[in-house]
N, C-alpha and C positions, 0 to 999 in steps of 0.2 A: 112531566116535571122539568122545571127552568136550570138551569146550571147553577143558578143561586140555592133553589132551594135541594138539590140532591145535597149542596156543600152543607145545607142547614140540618138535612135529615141523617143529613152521617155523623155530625158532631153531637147532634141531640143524641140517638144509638150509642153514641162511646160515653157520652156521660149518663146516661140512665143506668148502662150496664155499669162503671162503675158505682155510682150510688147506691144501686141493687145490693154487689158485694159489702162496701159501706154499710150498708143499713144494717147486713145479716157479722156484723163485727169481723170482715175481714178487709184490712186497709191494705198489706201486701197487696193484694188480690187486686183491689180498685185503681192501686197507685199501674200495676201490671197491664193494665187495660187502656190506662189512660196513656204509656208510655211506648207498648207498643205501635207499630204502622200497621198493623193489621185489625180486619172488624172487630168488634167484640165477640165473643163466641158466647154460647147461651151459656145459661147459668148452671153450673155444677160443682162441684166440690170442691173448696181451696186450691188443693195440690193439684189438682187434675185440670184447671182451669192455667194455671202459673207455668204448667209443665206445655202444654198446647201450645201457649203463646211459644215459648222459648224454643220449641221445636217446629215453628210455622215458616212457610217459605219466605216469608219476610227477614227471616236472620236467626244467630242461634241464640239471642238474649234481646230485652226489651230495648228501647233506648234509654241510650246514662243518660243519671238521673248530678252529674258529678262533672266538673268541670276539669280542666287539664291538672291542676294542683291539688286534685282529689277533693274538692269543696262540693257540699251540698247545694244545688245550684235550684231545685223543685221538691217540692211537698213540705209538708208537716216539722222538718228539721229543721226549716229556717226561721220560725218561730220563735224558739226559745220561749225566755222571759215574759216574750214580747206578748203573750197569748191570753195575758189575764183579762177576766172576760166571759171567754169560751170556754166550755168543756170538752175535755179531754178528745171525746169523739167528733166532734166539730174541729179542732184543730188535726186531730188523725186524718182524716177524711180529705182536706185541703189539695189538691193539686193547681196549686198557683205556684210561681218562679217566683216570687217575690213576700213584702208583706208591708203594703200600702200603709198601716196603720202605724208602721213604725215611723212613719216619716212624714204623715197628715196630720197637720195639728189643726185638733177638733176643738171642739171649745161648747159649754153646756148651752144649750137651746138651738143649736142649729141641726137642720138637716138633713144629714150623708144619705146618698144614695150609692149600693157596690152593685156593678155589672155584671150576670155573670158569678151572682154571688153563691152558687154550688150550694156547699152543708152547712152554709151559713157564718164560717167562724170571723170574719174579716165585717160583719154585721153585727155578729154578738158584741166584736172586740168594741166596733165605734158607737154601741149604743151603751155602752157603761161610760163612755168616756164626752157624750152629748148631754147627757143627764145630770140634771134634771129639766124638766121643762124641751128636750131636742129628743128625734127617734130616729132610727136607721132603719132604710128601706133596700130589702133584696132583690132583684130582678134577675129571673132567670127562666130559661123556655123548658125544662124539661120536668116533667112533674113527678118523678120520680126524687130530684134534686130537692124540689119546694117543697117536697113530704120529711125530706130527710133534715131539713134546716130548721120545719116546724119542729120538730123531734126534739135538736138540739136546741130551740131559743125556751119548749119547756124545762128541756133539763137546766137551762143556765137561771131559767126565773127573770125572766126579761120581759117587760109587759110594751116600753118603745120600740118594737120591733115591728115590721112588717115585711111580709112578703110575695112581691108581686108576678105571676107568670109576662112573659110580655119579651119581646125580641130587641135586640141592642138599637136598629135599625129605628125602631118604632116604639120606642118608651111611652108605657101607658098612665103619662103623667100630665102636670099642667104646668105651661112656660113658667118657668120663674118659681119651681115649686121647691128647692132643691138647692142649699148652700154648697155642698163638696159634693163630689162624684170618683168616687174610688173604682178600679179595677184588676185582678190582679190576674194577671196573664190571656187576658179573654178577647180583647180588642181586637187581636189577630186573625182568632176565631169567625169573626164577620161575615157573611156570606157575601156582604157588598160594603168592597175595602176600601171604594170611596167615602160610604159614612165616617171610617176612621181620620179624620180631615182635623189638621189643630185647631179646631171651629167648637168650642165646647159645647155638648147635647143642649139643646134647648129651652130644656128645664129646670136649668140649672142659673140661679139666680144671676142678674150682671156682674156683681163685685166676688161670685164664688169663682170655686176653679176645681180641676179635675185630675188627678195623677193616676197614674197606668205605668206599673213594668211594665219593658217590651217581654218577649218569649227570647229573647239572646242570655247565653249561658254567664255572659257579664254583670248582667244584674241591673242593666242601665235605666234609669228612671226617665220618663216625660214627663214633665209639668206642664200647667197651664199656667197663663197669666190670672191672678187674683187669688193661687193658693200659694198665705204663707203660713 
């Protein structure tokens, strides 16, 4: 196995495991797995999973999730308002630093592809907000993730939705397919972090454009040229 893809197979492992926890209604637990530096541990019992982590030689708590001024800086809190859209467990579920949709202005009939899009909620949010006539499309590699985002686009009653397996590297889509390209904290993630290049993904129509939190606990947005 390449250097690229051991980096691909450890990220897909930390997010299945927490999607796993996710699915089974524990978000502590998945936020835990996502924030430690340590493997996932297999699957067992809330507490007994939360307490693992915290007593792993990696250190004696997960990593903050909170910025120097005590500010929610990752998951579900930073949401707010902002979530209408999504269900409950779809926004729960979240572990993105940011929330792209607060700040992509969508407009009815185009459409959003999210990166990377985990339990769906950052899909559910742009496909109420495309519509009528636009749909929002999920892409992500871990089929654990794409099981749990179907889960959440029935419970929200979303019929423009779709959701594709497929790798950030290699979007299984066609040039030009693709007005906006959301992401929220995934980009980093990349096993080959020259595709992360201000060069927007391919598919992505000429006059669209792309925004992406970085993973810095500042909150700092990228844009592209052509999203306003």
């Amino acid at each position: 196995m390449s250097a690229s893809e051991e980096i691909r197979e450890t990220v897909r492992r930390r997010y299945a495991a927490a999607a796993n926890r996710s699915a089974a209604g524990d978000h502590e637990g998945a936020l835990v797995v996502e924030t430690s530096c340590c493997p996932p541990a297999p699957v067992a019992p809330a507490d007994a999973q939360i307490a693992e982590v915290q007593a792993s030689c990696c250190g004696p708590a997960p990593v903050a999730t909170t910025d120097e001024q005590g500010r929610v800086v990752f998951g579900a809190e930073l949401y707010g308002a902002g979530a209408q859209g999504a269900p409950d467990d779809a926004v729960a579920a979240s572990l993105g630093c940011g929330v792209p949709t607060a700040v992509a202005l969508l407009h009815p009939g185009e459409v959003v592809l999210d990166l990377g899009s985990g339990a769906g909620a950052d899909v559910l949010i742009s496909a109420r907000r495309v519509a009528p006539g636009g749909r929002a499309i999920g892409l992500d590699m871990t089929d654990e993730m794409l099981d749990l985002a179907g889960r959440n686009a029935a419970e929200a009653g979303v019929d423009n939705v779709e959701f594709l397996k497929g790798y950030l590297e290699d979007i299984p889509l066609p040039d030009d397919s693709v007005d906006v390209v959301i992401s929220n904290c995934v980009i980093n993630l990349a096993a080959d972090k020259t595709w992360s290049s201000p060069k927007r993904p391919e598919c992505g129509a000429p006059a669209g454009g792309w925004l992406s939190p970085t993973s810095s606990p500042t909150r700092t947005w990228t844009s592209r040229p052509g999203l306003t």
